[in-house]
LOKE-474067 format. One record per atom (N, C-alpha, C): residue in one letter; x, y, z negated. Coordinates in steps of 0.001 Angstrom, whole numbers, plus 500000, padded with zeros to 6 digits. Layout:
<recs>
AXYZ...
</recs>
This chain:
<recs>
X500849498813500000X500000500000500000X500885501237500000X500620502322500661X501441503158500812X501222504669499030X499762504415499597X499514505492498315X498065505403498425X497827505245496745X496459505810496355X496295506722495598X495472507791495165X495087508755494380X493825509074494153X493685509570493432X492005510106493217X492013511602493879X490804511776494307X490424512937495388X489572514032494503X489870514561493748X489301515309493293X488277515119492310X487677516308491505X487107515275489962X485656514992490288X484813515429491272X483495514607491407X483315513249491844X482403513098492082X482061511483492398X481624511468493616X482982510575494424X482757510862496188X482604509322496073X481615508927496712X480757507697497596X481482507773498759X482798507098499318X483255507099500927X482742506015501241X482349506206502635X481681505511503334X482618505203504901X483456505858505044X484315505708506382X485424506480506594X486377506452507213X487533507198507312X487620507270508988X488725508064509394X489447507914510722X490447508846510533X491718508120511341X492794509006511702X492988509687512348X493525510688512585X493892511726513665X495292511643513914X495701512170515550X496709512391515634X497729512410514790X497472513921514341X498937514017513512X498841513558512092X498472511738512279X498610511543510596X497533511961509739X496741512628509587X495902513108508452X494300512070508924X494099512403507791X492662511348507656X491158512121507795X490561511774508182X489370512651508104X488006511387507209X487386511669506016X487400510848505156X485521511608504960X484302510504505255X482979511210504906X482243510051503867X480642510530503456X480336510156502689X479421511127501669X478932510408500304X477887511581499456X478705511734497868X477991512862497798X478520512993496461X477682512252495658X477548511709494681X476865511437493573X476898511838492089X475672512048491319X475260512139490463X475019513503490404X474752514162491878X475079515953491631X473206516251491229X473418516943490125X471926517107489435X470951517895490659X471226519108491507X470863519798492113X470158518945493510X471297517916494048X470978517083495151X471919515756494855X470691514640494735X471485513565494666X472524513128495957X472120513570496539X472457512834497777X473198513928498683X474183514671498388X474614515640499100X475854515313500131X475918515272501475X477132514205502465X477983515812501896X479204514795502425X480753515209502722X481152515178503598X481898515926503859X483554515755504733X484534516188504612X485556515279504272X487242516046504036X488285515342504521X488942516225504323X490742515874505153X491561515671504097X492225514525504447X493511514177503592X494536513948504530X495736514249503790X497197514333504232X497711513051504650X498924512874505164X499268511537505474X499570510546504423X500254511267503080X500274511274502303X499289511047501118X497841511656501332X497200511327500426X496753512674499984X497308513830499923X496867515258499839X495673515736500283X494754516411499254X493649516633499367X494052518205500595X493708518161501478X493692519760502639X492285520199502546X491370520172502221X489819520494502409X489160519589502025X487648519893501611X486476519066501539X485183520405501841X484551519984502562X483111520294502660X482056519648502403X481254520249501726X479429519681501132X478690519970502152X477835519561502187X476564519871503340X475057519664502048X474746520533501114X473477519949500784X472497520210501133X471655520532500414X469984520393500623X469467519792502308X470402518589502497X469766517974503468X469452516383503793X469578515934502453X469345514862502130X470024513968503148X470913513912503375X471253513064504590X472275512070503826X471942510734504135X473093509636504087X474165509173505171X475121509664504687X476735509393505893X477202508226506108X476953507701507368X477423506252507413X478216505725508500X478884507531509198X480014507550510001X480125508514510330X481514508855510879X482660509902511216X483175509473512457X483072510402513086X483658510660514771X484870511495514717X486012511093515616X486759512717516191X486484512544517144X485799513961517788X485989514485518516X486642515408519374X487178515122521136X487523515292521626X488333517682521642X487116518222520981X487441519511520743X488096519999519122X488677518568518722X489219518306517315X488095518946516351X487197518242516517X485833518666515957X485593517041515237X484259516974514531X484196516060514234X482385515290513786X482032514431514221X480879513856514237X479773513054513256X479008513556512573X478899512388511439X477740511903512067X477332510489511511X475833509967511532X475627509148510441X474082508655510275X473665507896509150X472218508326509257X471586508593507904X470312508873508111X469654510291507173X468648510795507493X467562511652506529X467143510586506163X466634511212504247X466146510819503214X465042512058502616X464239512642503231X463563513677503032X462510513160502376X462285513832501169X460776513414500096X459571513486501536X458470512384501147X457266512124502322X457546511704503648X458565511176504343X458697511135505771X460121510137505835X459838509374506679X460191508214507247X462286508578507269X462536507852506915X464259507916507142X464601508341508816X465110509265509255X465542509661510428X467324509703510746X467436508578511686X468820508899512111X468924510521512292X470480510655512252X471099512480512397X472140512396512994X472454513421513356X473648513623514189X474161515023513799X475421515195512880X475884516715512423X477145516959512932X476923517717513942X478840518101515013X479395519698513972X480428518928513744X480995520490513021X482776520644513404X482975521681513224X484448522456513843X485540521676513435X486663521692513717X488296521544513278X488250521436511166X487665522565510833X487751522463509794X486024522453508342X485351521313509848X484219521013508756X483165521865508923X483267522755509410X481923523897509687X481333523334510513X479745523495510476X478485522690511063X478344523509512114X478289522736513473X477763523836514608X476846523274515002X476166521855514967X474747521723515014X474392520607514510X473367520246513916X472778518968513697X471444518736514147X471079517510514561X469539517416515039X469429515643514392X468096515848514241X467912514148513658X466617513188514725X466606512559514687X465697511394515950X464815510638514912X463506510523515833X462602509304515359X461936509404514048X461588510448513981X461130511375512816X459933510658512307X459042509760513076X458162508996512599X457942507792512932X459281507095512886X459975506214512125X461111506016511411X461293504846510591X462225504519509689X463321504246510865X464685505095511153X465736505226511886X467240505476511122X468126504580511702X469511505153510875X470679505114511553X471350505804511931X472326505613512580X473734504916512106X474562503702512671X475459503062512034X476488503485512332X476854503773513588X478197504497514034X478054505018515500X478553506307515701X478516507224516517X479835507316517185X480582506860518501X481120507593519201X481304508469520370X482307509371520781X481971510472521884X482036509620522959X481384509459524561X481444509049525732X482509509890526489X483087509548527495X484327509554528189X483685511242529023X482507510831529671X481735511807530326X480812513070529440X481081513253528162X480661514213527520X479084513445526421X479144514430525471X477956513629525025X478262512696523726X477126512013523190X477548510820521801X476495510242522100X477206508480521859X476148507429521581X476040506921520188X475213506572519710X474504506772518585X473930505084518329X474593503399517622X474191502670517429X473277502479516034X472121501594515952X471800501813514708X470111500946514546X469393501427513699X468110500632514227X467119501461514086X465438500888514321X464695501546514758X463295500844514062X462677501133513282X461984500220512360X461098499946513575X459759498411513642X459354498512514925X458256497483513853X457637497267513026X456711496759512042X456794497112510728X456146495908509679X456000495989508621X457297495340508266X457141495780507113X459015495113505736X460288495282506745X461014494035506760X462448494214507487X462322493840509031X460834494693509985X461115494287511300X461743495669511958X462922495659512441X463621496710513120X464071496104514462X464525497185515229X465436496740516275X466526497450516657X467646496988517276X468954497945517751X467770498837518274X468800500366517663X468389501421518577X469775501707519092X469542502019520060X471226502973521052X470413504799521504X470902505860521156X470695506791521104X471807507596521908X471484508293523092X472230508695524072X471855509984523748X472600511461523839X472671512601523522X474013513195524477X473539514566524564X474302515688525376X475336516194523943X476151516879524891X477562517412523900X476959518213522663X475441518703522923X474766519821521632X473604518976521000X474033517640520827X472873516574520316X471787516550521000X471170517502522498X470258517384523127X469626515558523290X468853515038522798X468273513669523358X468302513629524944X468528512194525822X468708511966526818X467696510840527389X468385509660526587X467688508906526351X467925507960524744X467134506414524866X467178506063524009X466893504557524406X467473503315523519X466680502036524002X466951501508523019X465884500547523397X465460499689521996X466343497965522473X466448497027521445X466858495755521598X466241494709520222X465537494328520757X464840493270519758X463541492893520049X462748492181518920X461842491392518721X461219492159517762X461903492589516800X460493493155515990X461327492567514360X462025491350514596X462859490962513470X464060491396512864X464165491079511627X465738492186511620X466684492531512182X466379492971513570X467726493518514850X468118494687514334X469293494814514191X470106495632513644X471637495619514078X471760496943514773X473208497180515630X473885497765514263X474960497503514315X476195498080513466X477439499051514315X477627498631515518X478984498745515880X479105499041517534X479804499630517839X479479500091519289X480741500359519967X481166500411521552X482394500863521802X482267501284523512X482480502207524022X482055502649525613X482733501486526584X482694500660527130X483263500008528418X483908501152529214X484813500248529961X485571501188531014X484774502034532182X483472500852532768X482539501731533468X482094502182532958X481659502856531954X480657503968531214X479463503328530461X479576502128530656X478600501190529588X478760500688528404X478091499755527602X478312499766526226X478688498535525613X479292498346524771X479270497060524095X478622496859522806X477984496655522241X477093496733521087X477220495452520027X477337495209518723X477444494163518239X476506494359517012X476082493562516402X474812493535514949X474125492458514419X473286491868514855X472835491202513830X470970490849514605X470925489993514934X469314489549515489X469129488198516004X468003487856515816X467250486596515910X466569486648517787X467276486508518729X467025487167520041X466604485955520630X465919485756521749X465765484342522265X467345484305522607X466547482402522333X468032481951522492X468672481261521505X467719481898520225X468980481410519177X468051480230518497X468589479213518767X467782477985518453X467651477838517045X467935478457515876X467924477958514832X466554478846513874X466363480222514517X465739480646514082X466129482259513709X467526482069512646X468018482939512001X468358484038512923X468980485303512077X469417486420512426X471022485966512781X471541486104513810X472854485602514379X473600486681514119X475170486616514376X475825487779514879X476009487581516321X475282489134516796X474694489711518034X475750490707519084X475785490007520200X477095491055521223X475734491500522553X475932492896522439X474765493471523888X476177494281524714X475698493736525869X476652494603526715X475695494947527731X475694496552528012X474683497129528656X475761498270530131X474475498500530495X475272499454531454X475667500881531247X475513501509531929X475892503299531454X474607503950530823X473484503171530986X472049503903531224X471416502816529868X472404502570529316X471470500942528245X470816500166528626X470898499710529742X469865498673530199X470605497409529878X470325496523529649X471039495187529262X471784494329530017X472689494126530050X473176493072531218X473713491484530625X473849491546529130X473815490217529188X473699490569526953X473126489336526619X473195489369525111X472809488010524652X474508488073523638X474929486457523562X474826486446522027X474473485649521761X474376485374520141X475367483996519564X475664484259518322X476913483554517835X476743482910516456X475996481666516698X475148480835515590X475963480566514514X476111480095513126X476127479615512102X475159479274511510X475794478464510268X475059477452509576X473849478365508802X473979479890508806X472267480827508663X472525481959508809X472462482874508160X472042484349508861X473966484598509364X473796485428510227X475277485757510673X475073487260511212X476510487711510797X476567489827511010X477724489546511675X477504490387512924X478514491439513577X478905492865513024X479863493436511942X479988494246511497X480559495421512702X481927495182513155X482633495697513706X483245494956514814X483274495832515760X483471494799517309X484792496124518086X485523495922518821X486734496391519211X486816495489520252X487447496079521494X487950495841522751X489848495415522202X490181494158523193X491344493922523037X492541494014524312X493448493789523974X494533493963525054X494317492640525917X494151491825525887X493692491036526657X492344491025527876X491398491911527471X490366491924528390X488928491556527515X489451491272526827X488177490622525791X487921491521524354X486878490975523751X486465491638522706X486560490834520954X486745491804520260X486844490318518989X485917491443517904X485117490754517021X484616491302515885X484376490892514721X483918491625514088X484388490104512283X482837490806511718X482562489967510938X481372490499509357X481584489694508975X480297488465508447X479957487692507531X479118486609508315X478784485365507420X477799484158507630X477153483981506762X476254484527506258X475458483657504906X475395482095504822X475455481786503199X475835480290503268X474692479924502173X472908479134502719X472149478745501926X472570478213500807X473204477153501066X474115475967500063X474277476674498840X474889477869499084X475575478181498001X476399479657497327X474377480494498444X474247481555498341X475268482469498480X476590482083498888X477795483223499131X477642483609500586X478650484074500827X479125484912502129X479927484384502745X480507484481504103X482142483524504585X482594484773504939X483769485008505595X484076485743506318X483913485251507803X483940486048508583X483750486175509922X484437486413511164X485093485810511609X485842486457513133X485557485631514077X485056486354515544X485010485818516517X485821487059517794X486736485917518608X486694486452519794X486116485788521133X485675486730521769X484649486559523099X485433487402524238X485087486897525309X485726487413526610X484952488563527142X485203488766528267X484861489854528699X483074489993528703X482830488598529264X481300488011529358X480719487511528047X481529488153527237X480628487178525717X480937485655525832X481461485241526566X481827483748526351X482359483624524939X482221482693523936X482903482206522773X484283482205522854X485398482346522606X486806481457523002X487253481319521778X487578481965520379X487452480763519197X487010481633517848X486273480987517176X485727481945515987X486512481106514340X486786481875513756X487218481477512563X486170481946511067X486435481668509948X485395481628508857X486720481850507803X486375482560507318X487110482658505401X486722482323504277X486796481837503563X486316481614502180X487343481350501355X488144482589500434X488452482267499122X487777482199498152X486496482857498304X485948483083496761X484691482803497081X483929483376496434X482035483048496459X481803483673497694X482466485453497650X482031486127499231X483003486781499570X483176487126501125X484133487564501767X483001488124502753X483169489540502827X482310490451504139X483660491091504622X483995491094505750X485052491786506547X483962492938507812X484314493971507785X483552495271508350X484553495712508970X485728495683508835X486510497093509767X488024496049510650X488404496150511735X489411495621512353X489630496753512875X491558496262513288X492270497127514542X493125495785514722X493578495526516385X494304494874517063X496029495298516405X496201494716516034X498015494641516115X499104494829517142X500265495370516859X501078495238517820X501426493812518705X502007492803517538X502173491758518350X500830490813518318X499584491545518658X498243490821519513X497586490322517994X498139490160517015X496838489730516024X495967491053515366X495516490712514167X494659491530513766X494774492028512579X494325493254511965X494401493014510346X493413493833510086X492268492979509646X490947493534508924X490483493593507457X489499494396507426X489266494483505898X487954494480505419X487831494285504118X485809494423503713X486261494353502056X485334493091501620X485714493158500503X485091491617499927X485467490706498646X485578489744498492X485232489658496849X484407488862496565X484247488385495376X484645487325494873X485464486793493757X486590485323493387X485173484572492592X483952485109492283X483013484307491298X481789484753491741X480414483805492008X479446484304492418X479392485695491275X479760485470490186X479226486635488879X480274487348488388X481073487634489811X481747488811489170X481857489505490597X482517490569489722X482626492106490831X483556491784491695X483283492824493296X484313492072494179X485394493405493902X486442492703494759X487554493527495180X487717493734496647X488435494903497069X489185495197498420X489811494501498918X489445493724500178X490193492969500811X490729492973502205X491910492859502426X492373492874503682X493144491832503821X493121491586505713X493480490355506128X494962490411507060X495402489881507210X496382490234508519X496695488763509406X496111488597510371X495895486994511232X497216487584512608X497504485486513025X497829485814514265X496834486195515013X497122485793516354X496447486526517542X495105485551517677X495052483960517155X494395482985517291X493456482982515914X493789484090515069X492697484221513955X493341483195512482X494461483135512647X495152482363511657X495305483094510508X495386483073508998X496309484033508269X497557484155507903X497832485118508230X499042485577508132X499683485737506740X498726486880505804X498908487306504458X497115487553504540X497086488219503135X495840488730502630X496267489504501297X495150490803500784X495827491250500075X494437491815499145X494466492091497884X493382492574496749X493606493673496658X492933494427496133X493074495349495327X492050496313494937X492340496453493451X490590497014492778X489782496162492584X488593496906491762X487361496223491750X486149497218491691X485348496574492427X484258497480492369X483142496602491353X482194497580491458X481562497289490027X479994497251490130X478652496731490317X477489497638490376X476985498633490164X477076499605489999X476965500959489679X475040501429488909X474704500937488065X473324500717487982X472930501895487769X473300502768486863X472703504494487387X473325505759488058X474554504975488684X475169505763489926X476051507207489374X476405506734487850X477576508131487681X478847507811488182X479071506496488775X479968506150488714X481170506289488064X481035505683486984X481868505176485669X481453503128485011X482415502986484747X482232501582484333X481282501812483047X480364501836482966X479525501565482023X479753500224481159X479368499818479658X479153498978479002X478070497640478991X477191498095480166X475724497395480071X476509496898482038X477602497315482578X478401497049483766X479366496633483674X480038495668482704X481205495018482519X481383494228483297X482585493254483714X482729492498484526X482173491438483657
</recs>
């Protein structure tokens, strides 16, 4: 680990990071326990180092942050959702300057339950917007993909599902201007029933051109999906395991066509969710999420580092997180391990 520190004395909820060029981090997310607005997003910059350079609040807008863009005018992108008292959760989209200042936000689907999972800029101007789109009663949603002009103008929009828990996480532009999409749905096809982890590869316009699903023994997540040096695509989450109510970890790589070519599973402990990858120099991977050693205890930070064939290399802990049951975030007594 190079360096950790604490960021200042409130209570920051991060939810995502990204690097920039020169080294510095651009780091979003909510504050918590703020009496005025529970739920107030962030955005700040840290040093390469770890140095706090800025933070900005955004309140009274109830919005939950559940990603960070750079953008191309060293600007920067958030999405996630509205949480407004009386009215349905609405994906958002908030573009603000070099140093955090808001130059516009607009939110979608205002009457429905909508959230955006991750937002990046298109090659040709503009942001796509993965995420879901409530489409019934309890947990029936579907991928939404949300296409927008450089000033959040709406363009278009498309839906992917059944009505069952379809839910996009993860997104990345193709070289022709189309999409790759990865998440989580029960799509024809999937003989078992369950919610699979889900690959959509669409065209420039979202129309679908092929969507392959990637069975286990029961529910299965596509967290995070990335294009590789090879031509192909690889992405990791989780497998739910009935048996024995834990989690596995998750990696699959697929070719250009979603073909399978080999998927691997983790299990040190009760659960292992892996959410975030980057490709390696020499072709493997090193991803991260987080892992619990006992169904009944708190997990820790986990990262992986595989060959190129999904092998491990090392793996590494650190911390523990905790349930947080009235969200001051402090280890409470009635929150012990």
């Amino acid at each position: 680990m190079k360096f950790h520190r604490p960021l200042g004395s409130k209570y920051f909820k991060i939810v995502a990071t990204d690097k920039l060029s020169n080294g510095n981090f651009i780091v979003c997310g909510n504050l918590q326990h703020e009496i005025l607005d529970p739920n107030t997003a962030f955005l700040m910059m840290v040093g390469a180092n770890g140095q706090l350079i800025w933070t900005k609040e955004y309140p009274e807008r109830s919005y939950s942050v559940l990603d960070v863009g750079i953008v191309s005018d060293s600007g920067f992108i958030l999405t996630g959702y509205s949480t407004k008292a009386g009215r349905p959760d609405s994906l958002f989209l908030l573009k603000t300057d070099s140093i955090g200042e808001i130059q516009w936000e607009q939110t979608y689907g205002d009457i429905k339950d909508t959230r955006g999972n991750q937002v990046i800029e298109c090659r040709n101007g503009g942001f796509s917007v993965i995420g879901r789109n409530k489409n019934g009663p309890g947990n029936q949603f579907d991928f939404w993909l949300v296409r927008t002009d450089s000033l959040g103008n709406l363009i278009w929009t498309r839906k992917y599902g059944d009505g069952t828990p379809d839910i996009g996480y993860s997104i990345v532009e193709t070289e022709n201007g189309g999409f790759i999409i990865a998440g989580s749905g029960a799509f024809p096809g999937s003989s078992d029933g369950y919610s699979d982890a889900t690959v959509i590869k669409t065209d420039s316009l979202g129309f679908p051109l092929w969507i392959k699903s990637y069975e286990g023994p029961d529910h299965g997540y596509a967290y995070a999906i990335i294009p590789t040096s090879d031509n192909g695509y690889i992405f990791c989450g989780q497998l739910n395991d009935s048996l024995t109510a834990g989690y596995t970890g998750y990696l699959c790589k697929i070719s250009s066509s979603g073909q399978l070519i080999w998927s691997k599973s983790f299990r040190e402990g009760a659960y292992i969710v892996l959410n975030s990858i980057v490709e390696a120099p020499d072709k493997g991977f090193a991803i991260s999420g987080y892992i619990k050693k006992y169904t009944n205890s708190y997990a820790a930070v986990y990262v992986l580092r595989t060959d190129s064939i999904g092998n491990i290399l090392s793996s590494y802990l650190e911390g523990e997180i905790y349930w947080n049951e009235n969200q001051n975030c402090l280890l409470d007594s009635n929150e012990l391990k």
